[in-house]
KOLTILO-683654 format. One record per residue (C-alpha): residue in one letter; x, y, z. Coordinates in steps of 0.05 Angstrom, whole numbers, plus 5000, padded with zeros to 4 digits. Layout:
type A	x X	y Y	z Z
...
***
This chain:
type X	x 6830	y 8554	z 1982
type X	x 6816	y 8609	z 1936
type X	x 6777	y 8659	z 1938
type X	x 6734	y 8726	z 1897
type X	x 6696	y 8778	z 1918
type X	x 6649	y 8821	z 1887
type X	x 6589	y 8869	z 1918
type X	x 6580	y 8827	z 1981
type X	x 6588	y 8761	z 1940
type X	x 6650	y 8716	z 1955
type X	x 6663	y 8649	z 1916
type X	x 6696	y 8597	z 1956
type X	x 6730	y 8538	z 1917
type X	x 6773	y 8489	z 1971
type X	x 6800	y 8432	z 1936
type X	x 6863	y 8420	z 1994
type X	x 6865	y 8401	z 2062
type X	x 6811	y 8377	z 2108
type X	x 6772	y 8445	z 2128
type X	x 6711	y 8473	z 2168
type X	x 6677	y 8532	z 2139
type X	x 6622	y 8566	z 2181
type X	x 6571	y 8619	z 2171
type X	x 6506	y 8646	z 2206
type X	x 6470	y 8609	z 2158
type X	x 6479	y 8556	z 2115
type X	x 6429	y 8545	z 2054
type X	x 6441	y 8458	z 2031
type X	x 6384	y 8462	z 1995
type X	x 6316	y 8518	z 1971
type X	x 6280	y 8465	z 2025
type X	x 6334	y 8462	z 2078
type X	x 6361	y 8529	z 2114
type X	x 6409	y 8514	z 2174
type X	x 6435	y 8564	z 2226
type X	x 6495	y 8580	z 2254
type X	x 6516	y 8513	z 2213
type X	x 6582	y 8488	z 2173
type X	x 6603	y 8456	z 2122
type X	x 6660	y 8396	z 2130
type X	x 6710	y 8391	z 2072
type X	x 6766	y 8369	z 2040
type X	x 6802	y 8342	z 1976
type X	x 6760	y 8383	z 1936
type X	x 6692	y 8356	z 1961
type X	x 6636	y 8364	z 2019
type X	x 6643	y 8313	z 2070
type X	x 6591	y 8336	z 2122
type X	x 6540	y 8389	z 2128
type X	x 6543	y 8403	z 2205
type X	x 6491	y 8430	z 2242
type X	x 6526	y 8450	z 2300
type X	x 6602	y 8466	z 2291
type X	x 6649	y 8437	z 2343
type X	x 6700	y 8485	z 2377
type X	x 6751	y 8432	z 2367
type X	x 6743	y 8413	z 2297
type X	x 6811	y 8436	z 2259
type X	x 6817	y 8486	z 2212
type X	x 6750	y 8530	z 2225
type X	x 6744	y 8588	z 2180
type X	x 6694	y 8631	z 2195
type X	x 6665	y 8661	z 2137
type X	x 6615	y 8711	z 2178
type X	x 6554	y 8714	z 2204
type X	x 6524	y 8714	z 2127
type X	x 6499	y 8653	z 2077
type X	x 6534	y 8594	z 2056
type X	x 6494	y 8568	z 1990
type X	x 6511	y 8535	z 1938
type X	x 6544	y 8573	z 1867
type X	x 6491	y 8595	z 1822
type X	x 6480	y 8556	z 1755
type X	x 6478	y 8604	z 1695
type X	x 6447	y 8542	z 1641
type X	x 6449	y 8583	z 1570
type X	x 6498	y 8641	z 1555
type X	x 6533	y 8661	z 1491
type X	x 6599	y 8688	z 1525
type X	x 6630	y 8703	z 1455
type X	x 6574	y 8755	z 1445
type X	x 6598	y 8803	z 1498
type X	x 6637	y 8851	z 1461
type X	x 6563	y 8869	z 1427
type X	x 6538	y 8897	z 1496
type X	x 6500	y 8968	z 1487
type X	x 6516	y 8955	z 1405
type X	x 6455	y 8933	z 1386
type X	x 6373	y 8947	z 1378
type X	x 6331	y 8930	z 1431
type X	x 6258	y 8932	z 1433
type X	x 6252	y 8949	z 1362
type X	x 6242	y 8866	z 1341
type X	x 6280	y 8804	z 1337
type X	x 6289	y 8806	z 1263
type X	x 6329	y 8880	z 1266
type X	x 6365	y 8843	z 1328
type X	x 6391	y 8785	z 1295
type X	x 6410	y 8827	z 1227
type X	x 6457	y 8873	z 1275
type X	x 6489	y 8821	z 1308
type X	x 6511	y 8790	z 1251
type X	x 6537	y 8858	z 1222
type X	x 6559	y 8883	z 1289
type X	x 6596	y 8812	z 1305
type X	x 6630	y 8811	z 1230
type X	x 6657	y 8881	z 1233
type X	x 6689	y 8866	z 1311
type X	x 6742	y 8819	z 1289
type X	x 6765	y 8759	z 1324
type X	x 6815	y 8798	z 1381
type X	x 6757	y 8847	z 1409
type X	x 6703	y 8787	z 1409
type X	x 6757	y 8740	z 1443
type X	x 6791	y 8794	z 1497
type X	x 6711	y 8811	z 1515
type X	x 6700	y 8734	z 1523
type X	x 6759	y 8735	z 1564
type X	x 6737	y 8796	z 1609
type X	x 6666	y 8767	z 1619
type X	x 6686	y 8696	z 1634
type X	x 6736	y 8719	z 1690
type X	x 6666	y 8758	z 1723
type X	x 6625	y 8702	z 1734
type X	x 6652	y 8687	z 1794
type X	x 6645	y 8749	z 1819
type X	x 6580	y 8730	z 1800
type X	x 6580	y 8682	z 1848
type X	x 6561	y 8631	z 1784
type X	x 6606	y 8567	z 1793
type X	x 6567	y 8531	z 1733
type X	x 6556	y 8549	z 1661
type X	x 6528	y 8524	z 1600
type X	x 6564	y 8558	z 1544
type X	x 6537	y 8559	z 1474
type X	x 6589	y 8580	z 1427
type X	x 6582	y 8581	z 1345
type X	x 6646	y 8615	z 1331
type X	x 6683	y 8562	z 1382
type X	x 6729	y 8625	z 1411
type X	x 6709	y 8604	z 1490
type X	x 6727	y 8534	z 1505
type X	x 6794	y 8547	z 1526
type X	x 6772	y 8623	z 1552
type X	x 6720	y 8575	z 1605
type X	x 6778	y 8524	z 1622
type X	x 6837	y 8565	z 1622
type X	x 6799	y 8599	z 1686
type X	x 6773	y 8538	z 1713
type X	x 6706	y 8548	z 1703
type X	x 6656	y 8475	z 1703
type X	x 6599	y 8462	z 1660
type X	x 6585	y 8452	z 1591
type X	x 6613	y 8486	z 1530
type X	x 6563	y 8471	z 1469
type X	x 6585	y 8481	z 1403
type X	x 6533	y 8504	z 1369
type X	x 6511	y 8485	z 1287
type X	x 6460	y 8515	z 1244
type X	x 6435	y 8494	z 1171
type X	x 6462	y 8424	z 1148
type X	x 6513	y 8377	z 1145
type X	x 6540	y 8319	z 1184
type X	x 6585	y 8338	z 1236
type X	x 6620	y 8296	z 1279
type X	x 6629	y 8340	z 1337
type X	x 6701	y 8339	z 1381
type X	x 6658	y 8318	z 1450
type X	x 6690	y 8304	z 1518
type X	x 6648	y 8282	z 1574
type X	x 6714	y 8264	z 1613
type X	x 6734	y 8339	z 1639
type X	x 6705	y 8385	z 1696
type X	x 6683	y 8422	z 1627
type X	x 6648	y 8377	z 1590
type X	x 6647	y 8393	z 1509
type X	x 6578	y 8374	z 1479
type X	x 6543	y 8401	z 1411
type X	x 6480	y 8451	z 1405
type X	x 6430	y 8454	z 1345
type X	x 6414	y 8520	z 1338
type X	x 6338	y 8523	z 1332
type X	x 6284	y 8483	z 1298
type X	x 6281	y 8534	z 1242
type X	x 6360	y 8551	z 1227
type X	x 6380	y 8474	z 1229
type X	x 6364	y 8418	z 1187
type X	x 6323	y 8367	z 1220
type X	x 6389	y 8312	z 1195
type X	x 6426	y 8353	z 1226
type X	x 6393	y 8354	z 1293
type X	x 6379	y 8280	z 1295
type X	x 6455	y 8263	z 1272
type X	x 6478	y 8307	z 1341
type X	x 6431	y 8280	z 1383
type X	x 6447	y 8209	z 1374
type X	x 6520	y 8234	z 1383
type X	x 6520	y 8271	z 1439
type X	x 6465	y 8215	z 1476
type X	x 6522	y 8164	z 1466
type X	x 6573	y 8199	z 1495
type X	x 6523	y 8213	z 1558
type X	x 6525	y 8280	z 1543
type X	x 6470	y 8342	z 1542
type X	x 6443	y 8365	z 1480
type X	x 6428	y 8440	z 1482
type X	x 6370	y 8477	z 1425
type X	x 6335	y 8541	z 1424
type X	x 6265	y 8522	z 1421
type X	x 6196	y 8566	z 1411
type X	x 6231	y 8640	z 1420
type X	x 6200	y 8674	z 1356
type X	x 6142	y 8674	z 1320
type X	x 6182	y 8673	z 1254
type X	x 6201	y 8601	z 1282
type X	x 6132	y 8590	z 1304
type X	x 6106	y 8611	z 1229
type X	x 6152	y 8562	z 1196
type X	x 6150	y 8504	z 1243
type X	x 6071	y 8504	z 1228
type X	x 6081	y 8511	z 1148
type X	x 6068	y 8594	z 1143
type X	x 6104	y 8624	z 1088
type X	x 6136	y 8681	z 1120
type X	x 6195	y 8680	z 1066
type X	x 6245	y 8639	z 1110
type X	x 6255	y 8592	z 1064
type X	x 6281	y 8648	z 1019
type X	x 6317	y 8671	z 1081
type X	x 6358	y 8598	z 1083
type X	x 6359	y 8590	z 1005
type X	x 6405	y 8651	z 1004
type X	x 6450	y 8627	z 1056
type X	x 6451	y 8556	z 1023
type X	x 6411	y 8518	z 1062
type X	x 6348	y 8475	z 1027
type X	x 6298	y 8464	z 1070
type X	x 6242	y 8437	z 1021
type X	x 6249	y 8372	z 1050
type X	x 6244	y 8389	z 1129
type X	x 6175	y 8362	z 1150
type X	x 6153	y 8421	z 1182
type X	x 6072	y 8444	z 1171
type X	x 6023	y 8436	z 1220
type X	x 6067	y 8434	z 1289
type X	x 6087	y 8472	z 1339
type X	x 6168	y 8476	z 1351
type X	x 6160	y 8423	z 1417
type X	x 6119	y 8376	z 1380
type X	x 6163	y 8393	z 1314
type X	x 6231	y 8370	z 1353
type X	x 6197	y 8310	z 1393
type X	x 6161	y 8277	z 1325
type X	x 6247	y 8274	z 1311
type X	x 6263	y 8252	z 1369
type X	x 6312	y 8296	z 1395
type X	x 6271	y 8322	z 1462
type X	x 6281	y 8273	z 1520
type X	x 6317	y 8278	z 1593
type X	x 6389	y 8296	z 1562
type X	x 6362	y 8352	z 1523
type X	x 6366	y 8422	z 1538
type X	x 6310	y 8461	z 1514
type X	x 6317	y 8547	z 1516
type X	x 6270	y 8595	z 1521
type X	x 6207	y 8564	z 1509
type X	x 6166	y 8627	z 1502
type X	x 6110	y 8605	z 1450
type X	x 6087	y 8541	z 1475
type X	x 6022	y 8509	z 1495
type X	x 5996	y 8465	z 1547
type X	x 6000	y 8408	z 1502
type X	x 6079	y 8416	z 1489
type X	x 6087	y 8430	z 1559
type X	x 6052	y 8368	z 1582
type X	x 6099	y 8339	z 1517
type X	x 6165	y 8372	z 1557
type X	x 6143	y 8330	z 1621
type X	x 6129	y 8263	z 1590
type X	x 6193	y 8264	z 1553
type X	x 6231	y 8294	z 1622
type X	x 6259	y 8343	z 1580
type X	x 6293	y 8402	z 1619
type X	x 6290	y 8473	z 1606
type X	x 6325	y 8531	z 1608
type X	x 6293	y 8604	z 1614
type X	x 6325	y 8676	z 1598
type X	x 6275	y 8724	z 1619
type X	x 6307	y 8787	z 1624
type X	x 6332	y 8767	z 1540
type X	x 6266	y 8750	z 1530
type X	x 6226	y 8812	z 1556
type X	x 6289	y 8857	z 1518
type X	x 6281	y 8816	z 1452
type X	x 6208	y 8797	z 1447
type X	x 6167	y 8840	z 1488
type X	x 6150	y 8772	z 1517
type X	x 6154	y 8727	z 1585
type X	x 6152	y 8642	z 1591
type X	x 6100	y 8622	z 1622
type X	x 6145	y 8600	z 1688
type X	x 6073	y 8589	z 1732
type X	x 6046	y 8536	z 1680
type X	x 6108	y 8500	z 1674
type X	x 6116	y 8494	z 1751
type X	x 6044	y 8463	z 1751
type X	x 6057	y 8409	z 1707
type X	x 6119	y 8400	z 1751
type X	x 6178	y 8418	z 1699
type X	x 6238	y 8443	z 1732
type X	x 6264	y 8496	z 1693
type X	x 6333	y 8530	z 1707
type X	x 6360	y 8601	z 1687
type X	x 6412	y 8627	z 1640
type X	x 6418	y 8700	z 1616
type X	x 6435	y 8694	z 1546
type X	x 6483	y 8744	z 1517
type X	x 6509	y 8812	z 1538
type X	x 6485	y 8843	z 1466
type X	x 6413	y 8824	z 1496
type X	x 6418	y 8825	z 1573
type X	x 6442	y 8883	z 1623
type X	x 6485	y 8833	z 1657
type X	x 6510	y 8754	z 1656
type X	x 6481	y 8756	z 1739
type X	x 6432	y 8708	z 1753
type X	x 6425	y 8745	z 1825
type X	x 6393	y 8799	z 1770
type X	x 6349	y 8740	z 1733
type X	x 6321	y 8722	z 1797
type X	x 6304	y 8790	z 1826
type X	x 6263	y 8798	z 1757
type X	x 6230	y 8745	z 1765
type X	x 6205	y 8759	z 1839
type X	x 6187	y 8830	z 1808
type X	x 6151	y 8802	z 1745
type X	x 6120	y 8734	z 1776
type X	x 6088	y 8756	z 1847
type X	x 6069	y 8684	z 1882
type X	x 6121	y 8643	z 1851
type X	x 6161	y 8614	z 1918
type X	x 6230	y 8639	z 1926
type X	x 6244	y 8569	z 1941
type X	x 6224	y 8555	z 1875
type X	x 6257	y 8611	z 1844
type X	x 6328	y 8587	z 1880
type X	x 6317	y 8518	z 1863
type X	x 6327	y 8551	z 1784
type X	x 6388	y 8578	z 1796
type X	x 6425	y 8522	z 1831
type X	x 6399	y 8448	z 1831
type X	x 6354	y 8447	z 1763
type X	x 6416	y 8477	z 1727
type X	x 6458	y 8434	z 1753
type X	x 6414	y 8370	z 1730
type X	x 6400	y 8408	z 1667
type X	x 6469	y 8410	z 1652
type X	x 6481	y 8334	z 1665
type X	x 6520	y 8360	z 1730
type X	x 6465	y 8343	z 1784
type X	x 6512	y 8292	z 1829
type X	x 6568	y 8340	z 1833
type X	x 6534	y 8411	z 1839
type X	x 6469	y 8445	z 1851
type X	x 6472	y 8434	z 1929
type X	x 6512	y 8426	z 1983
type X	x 6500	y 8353	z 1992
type X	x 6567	y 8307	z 2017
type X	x 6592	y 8280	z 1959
type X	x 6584	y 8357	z 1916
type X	x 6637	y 8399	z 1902
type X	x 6665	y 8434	z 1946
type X	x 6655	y 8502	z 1919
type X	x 6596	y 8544	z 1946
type X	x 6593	y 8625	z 1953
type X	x 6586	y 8665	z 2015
type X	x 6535	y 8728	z 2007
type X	x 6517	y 8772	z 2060
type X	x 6450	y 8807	z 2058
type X	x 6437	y 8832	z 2129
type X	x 6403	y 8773	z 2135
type X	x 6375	y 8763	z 2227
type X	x 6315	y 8708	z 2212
type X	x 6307	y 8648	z 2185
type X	x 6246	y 8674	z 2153
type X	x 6273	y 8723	z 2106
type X	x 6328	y 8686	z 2074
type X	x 6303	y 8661	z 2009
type X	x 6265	y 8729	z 1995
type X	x 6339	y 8769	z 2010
type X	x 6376	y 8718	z 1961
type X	x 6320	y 8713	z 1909
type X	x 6320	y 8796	z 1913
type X	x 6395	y 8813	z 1919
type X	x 6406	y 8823	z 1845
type X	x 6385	y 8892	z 1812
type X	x 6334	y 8843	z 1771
***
């Protein structure tokens, strides 16, 4: 068994002998809260979630009269970004953003972007996050995410054209897939040429969809010069079919939405590509605390729960979030989104990530058969009653 601790938060992974773990409370599921209940493990998996913990089961550890819950999923995060924290404009527009990053990323070098990669993967355990999905253009965190054992899904990420044939691995407990940058920065060849790949190898596909309004404008045939913008970097996108679409309905006229795609952000989208994300099962992926730093702007997390999408959380970058916690994303969204059930809101951190992610059978709960990783937090919690709204509100949101 190992073992970190951070703030209250301890992250459990027991992959050896046959072992009871106990706490005052243990959270399976958002719908199922158990007291003074266990968890039965061994070899690296859950075996039983007991209700009632025998004195003479062997090996009882008692982790304390706290939570046992399952790791938290952070879905979308650009880890190689983190040496930009506090280096760039916020609030002043996504255009200045983007132009400093690029400058700001340049002028770091390779060493300080890579040793602050390093630095922020080792966190997110601390974190309690035991899941990531990893979206990397400069490729610098594969072996960052492995070397510490960390599961989920490292996406490399391609913008403007070409016909890649990406190095993917479903295989490992850190599967390798391929990200299309955004409807607007990739070619639509492009996007349909990964999508095919990465739906062969039973792999996720991961895209930033509907986060700008120069995206928006382009995607529905406004001239807002970013077809100048791509000419200079090389890129010819005369021949994209764009005009007269949203983004959603852009990316599912080419067939790349579906139930193993990905799609982030989603913060200009109507009820018609919402109902579109639900009848292609598409899952998504919101960044809120990015989103309100970048844009000014939220998603529109009440609609999508109506039509019964099941989005999950990520926190983009540290060069547009305070922090990589997703104890902090979900402590803004029970301060920006008053009436959305905690349930809910813990449901987004664990299980839809997990499915999002491809991951669903082997994390997200603590079901037999999952992983056998889970994180211990202790929040003063006495009542059943108060649980979800003490986890939901621990971060600093």
């Amino acid at each position: 068994m190992n073992a970190t601790s951070d703030a209250g938060i301890r992250f459990i992974r027991h992959a050896g002998e046959p072992a009871v773990f106990k706490a005052g409370w243990v959270i399976k599921d958002p719908e199922t809260i158990l007291e003074n209940a266990g968890l039965a493990v061994a070899g690296g998996k859950i075996l039983e979630v007991l209700k009632h913990v025998p004195e003479d089961r062997p090996v009882v550890v008692d982790c304390g009269p706290g939570i046992l819950m399952p790791p938290l999923v952070n879905a979308h995060l650009h880890l190689e970004l983190s040496a930009l924290k506090n280096r760039l404009p916020l609030g002043k527009g996504f255009a200045p953003w983007v132009a400093a990053l690029l400058r700001e990323r340049d002028s770091a070098g390779t060493q300080v972007l890579v040793r602050a990669a390093r630095a922020a993967v080792r966190s997110l355990p601390d974190l309690g996050v035991g899941l990531a999905g990893e979206v990397s253009t400069l490729g610098i965190t594969r072996s960052l995410l492995s070397n510490e054992g960390i599961a989920g899904v490292w996406f490399r990420e391609y913008l403007g054209d070409g016909h890649d044939i990406p190095d993917l691995d479903p295989r490992s407990f850190l599967s390798v897939s391929a990200a299309g940058h955004a409807p607007h920065t990739t070619s639509p060849d492009r996007l349909i040429s990964l999508k095919h790949q990465t739906r062969a190898a039973g792999l996720p596909f991961s895209i930033h969809v509907a986060e700008s309004d120069l995206e928006t404008d382009f995607i529905a045939g406004i001239d807002s010069g970013w077809n100048d913008f791509l000419a200079a970097r090389g890129i010819d996108a005369s021949f994209w079919p764009v005009g007269g679409k949203t983004p959603v309905g852009y990316l599912n006229a080419l067939g790349v939405l579906g139930p193993d795609t990905l799609g982030v952000h989603l913060l200009q989208v109507t009820e018609k590509d919402l109902d579109i994300l639900a009848d292609t099962k598409t899952f998504l992926c919101l960044c809120p605390r990015s989103n309100q730093n970048l844009h000014c702007r939220l998603p529109d997390i009440r609609m999508m729960l109506k039509k019964k999408l099941t989005p999950a959380l990520g926190t983009d970058s540290l060069a547009s979030c305070e922090s990589l916690s997703i104890f902090d994303e979900m402590a803004f969204i029970r301060r920006h989104y008053p009436g959305i059930a905690p349930a809910d809101i813990l449901a987004m951190a664990t299980k839809n990530g997990a499915s999002a992610l491809g991951l669903g059978l082997h994390y997200g709960t603590l079901d037999p058969g999952r992983q056998s990783n889970f994180i211990y937090l202790d929040t003063g919690t006495v009542s059943r009653a108060d649980i979800l709204e003490k986890v939901t509100s621990y971060g600093t949101g």
